[in-house]
C-alpha positions in Angstrom: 0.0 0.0 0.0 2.2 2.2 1.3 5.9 2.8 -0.1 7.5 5.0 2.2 6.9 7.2 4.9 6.7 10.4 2.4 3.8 8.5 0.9 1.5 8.9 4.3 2.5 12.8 5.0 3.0 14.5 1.1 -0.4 16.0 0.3 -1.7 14.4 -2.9 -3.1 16.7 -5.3 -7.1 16.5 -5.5 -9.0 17.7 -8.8 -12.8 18.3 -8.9 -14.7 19.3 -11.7 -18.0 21.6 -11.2 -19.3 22.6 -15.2 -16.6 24.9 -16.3 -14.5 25.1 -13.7 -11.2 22.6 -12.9 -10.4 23.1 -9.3 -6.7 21.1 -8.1 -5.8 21.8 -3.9 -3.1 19.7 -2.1 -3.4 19.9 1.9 0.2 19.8 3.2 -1.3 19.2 6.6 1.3 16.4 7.1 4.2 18.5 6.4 2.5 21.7 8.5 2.5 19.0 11.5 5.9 17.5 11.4 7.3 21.6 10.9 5.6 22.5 14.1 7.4 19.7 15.9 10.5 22.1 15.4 8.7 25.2 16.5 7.7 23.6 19.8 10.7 22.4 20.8 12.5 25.3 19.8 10.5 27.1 22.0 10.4 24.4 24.8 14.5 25.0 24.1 14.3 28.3 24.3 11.9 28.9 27.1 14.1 25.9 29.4 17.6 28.0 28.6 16.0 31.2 29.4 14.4 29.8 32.8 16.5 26.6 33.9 20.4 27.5 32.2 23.1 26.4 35.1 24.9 29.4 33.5 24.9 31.8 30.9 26.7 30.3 28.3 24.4 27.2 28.4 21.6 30.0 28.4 23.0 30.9 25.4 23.6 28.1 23.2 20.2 26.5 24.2 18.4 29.8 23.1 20.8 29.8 20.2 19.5 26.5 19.1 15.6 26.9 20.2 16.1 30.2 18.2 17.3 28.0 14.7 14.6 24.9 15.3 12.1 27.7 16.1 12.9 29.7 12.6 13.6 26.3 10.8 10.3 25.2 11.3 8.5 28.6 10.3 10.8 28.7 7.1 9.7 25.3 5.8 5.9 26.3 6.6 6.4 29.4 4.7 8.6 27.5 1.6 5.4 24.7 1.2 2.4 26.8 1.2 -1.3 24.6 0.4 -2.4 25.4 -3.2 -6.1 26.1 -4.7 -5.6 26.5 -8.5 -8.8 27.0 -10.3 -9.4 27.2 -13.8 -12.2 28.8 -14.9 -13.5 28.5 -18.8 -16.6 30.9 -18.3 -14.6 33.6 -16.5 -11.3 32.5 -18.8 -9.1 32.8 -15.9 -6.6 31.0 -14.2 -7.0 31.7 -10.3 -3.9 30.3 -8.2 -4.2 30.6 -4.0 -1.1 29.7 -1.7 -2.0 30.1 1.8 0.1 29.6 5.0 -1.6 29.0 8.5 -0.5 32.8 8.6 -1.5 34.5 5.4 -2.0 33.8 1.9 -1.5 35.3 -1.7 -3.0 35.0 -4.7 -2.7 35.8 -8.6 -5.2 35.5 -11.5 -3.7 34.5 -14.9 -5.9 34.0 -18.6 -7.2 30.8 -19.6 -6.0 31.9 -22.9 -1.9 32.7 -22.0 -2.1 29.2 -20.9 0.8 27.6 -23.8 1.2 24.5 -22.5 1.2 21.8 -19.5 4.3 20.3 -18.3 5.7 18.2 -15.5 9.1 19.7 -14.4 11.7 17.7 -13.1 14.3 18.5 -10.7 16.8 16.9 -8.2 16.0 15.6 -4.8 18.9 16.8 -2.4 19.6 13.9 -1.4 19.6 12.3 -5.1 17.0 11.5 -7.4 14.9 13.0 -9.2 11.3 14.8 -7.8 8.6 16.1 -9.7 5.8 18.7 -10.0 3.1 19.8 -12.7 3.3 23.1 -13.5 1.5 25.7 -16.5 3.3 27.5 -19.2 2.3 30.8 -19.9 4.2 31.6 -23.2 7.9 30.9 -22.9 9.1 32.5 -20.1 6.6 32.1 -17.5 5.8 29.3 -15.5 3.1 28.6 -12.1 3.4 25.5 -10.7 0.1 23.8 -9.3 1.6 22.8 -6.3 4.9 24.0 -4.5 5.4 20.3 -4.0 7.6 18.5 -5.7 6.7 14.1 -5.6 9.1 11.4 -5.8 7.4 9.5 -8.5 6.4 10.7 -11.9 2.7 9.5 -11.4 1.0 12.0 -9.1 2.4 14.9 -11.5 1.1 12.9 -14.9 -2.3 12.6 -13.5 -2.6 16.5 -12.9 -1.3 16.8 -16.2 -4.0 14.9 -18.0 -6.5 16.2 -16.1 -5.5 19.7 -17.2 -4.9 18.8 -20.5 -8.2 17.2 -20.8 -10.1 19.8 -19.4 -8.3 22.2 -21.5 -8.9 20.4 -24.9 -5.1 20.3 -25.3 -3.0 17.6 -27.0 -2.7 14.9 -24.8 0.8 13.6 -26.3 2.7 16.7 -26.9 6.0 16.4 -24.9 4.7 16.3 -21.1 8.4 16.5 -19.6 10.8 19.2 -18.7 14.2 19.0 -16.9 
């Protein structure tokens, strides 16, 4: 069933269909969790060196690390935002939401600058290859659908299609990027 562990947590893209409109969300609930480990225990760290420290420089390097675990875990929040792309034929726009537990911004594209569909491919820092869908608005513009990158090809082909087919686009034009 399950491969490994990043297969419970990563946040599998969802699309629904409602008449014209193609709406795709992931929910990186899984990843928000784990990141929040780090801020608690940065600020368990940070509360216990300010409170409990046998002497100042203990004081310091246990605020010193509470302080990196607690902005460590607010960075990666921040870097894997949940995403709500909709596209909408009667309107003809793209809409694409990334929100935070703290905020969120959004941007409206056209239907029509949409050039193409593509799943990108990069490398995995610790080796490998990852991959994410994302839409090409002519040459030098591109949105991903979700700030997530997967470790197998199959989660990002399936958006593809989807979008392709609900676009009326070629379904076996060149689908991959490095």
């Amino acid at each position: 069933m399950f491969k490994t562990v990043s297969d419970i947590i990563i946040p599998m893209m969802k699309t629904r269909i409602e008449g014209d409109l193609l709406i795709i969300r992931d929910q990186p609930f899984g990843f928000w969790l784990f990141y929040s480990f780090f801020i608690a225990g940065g600020l368990m760290a940070l509360v216990l060196s300010l409170s409990a420290a046998p002497d100042t420089t203990t004081a310091i390097i246990g605020s010193a690390i509470g302080l990196g675990n607690i902005t460590g875990g607010f960075y990666m929040v921040k870097r894997e935002p949940a995403s709500i792309v909709e596209i909408d034929k009667d309107s003809g726009e793209v809409r694409v939401c990334r929100w935070y537990p703290f905020g969120k911004r959004q941007r409206a594209y056209s239907v029509s600058a949409i050039t193409g569909v593509e799943v990108e491919i990069s490398e995995h820092t610790e080796g490998g290859p990852v991959y994410r869908t994302r839409l090409c608005f002519g040459k030098a513009e591109f949105v991903p659908v979700s700030m997530f990158w997967y470790q197998t090809r199959e989660p990002s082909e399936t958006i593809l299609r989807e979008i392709r087919t609900f676009l009326g686009l070629d379904l076996h034009q060149d689908s991959v990027l490095k």
